[in-house]
BAFI-568861 format. One record per residue (C-alpha): residue in three letters; residue number from 1; x, y, z; chain. Coordinates in Angstrom, 2 decimals. Each point is the difference from the previous one (the first is absolute). Example, Ala and Ser with C-alpha at 12.3 -4.5 7.8 and 13.67 -1.06 7.14 Angstrom:
2
<rec "ALA"; 1; <12.30; -4.50; 7.80>; "A">
<rec "SER"; 2; <1.37; 3.44; -0.66>; "A">
***
This chain:
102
<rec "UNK"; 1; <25.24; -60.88; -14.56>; "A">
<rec "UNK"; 2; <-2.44; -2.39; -1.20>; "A">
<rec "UNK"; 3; <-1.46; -2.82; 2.65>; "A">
<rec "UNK"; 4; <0.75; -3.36; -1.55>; "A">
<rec "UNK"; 5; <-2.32; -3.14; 0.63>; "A">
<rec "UNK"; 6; <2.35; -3.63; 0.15>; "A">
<rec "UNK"; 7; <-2.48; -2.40; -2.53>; "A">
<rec "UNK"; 8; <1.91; -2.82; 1.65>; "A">
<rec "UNK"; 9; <-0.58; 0.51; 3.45>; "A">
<rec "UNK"; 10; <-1.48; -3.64; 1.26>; "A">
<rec "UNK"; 11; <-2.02; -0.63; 3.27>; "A">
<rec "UNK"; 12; <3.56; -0.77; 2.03>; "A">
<rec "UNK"; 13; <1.05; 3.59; -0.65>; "A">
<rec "UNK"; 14; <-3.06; 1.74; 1.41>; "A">
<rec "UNK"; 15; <0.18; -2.52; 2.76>; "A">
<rec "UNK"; 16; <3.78; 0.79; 0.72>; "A">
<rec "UNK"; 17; <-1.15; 3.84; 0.28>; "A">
<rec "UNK"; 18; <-2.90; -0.59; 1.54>; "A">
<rec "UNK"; 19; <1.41; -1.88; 2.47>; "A">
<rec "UNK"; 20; <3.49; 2.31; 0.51>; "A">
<rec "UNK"; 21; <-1.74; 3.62; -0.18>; "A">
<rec "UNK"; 22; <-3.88; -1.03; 1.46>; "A">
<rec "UNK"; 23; <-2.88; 0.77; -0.52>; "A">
<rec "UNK"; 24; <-2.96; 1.25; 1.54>; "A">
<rec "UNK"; 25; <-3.59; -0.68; -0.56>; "A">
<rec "UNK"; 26; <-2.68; 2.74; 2.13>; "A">
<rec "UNK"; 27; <-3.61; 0.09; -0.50>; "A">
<rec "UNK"; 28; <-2.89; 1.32; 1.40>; "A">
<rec "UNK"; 29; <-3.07; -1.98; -0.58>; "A">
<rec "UNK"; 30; <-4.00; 1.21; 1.01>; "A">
<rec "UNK"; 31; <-2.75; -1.98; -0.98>; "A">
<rec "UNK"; 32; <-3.12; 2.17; 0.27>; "A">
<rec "UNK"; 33; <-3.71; -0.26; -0.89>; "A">
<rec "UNK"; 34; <-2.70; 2.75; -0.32>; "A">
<rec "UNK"; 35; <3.08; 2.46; 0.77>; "A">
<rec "UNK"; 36; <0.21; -1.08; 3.24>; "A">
<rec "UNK"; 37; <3.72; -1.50; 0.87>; "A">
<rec "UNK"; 38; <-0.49; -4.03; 1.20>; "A">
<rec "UNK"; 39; <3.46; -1.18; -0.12>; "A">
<rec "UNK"; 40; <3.71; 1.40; -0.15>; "A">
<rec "UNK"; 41; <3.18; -1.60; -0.39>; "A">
<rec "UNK"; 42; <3.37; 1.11; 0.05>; "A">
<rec "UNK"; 43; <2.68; -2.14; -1.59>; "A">
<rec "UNK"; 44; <3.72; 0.59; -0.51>; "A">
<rec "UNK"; 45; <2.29; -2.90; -0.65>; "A">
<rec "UNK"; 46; <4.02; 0.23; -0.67>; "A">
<rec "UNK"; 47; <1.53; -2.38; -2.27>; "A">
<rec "UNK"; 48; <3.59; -0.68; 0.19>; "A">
<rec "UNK"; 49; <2.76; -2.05; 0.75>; "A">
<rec "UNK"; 50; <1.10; -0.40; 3.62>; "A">
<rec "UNK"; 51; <3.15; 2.23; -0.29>; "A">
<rec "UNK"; 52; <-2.20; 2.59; -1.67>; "A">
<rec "UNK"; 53; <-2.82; 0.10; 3.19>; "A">
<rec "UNK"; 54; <2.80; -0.30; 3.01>; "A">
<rec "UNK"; 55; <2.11; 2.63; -2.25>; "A">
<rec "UNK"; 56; <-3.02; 2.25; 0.25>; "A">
<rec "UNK"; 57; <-1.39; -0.64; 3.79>; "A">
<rec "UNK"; 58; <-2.70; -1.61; -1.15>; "A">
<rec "UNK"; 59; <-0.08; -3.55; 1.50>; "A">
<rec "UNK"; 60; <2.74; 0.75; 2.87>; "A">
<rec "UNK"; 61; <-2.36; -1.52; 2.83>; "A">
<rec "UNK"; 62; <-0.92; -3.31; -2.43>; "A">
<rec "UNK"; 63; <3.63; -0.37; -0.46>; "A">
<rec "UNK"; 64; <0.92; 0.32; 3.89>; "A">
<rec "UNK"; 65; <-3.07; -2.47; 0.67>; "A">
<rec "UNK"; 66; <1.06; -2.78; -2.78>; "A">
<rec "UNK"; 67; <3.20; 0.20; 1.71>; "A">
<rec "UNK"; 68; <-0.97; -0.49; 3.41>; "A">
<rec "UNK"; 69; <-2.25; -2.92; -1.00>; "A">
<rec "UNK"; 70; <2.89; -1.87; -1.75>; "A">
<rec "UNK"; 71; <2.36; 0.56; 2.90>; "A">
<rec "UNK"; 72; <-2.88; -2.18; 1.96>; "A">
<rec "UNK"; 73; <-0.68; -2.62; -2.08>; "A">
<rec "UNK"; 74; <3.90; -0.68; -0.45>; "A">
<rec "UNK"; 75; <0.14; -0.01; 3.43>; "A">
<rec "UNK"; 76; <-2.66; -2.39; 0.24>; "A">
<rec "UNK"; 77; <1.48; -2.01; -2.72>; "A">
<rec "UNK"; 78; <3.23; -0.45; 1.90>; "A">
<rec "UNK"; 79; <-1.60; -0.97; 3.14>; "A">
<rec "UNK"; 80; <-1.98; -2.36; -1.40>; "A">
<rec "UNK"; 81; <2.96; -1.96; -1.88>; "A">
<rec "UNK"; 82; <2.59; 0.71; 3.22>; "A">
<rec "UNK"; 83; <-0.09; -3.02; 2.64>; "A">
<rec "UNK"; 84; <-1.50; 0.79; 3.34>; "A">
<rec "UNK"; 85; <3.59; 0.27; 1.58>; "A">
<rec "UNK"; 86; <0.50; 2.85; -2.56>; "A">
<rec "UNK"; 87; <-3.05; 1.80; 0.46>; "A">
<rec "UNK"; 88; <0.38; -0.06; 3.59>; "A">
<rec "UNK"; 89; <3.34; 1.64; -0.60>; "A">
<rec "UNK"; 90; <-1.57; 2.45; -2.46>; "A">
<rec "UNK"; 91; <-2.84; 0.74; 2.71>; "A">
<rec "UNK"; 92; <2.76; 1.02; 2.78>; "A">
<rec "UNK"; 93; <2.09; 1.97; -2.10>; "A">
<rec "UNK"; 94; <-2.65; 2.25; -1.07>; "A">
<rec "UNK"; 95; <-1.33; 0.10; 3.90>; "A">
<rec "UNK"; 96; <3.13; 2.34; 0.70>; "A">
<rec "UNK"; 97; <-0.15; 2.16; -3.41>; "A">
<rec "UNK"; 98; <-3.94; 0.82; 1.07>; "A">
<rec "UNK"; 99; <-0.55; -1.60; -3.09>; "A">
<rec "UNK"; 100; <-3.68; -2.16; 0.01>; "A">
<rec "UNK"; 101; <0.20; -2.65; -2.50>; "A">
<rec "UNK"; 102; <-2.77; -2.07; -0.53>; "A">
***
């Protein structure tokens, strides 16, 4: 079996697989003078689509944050549209759910 190479592969297609399978960039960088080691850096980036990096583990705890932050500001949103007999209501509800809405 021969490997084949597609001659009309465009820049969406890699994107599409780049973005569906990932990839990963690592490298290990030392800038050194007279033989003597100054500066290292270590750098290893992932690029993929969101499915891709929650599919894998990768961005779990980014994911769980964003979400958390959205829940507040659509809270926020909501109480600052609701009239102040609503958010009064809103504010005693939550007292007996242990709920703290701000």
């Amino acid at each position: 079996m021969e490997p084949t190479r597609d001659t009309h592969a465009t820049l969406v297609d890699l994107l599409d697989r780049v973005l569906d399978k990932g990839l990963v960039l690592d490298a290990d960088i030392i800038i050194e003078m007279a033989g003597i080691p100054l500066l290292g850096v270590k750098l290893r980036a992932f690029i993929a689509g969101m499915e891709t990096m929650l599919k894998y583990g990768i961005w779990e705890d980014w994911d769980k944050e964003q979400r958390v932050i959205a829940t507040k500001e659509h809270r926020q949103k909501k109480m600052a549209i609701a009239p102040e007999g609503e958010v009064a209501a809103l504010c005693r509800k939550s007292e007996g759910t242990g709920i703290t809405t701000v």
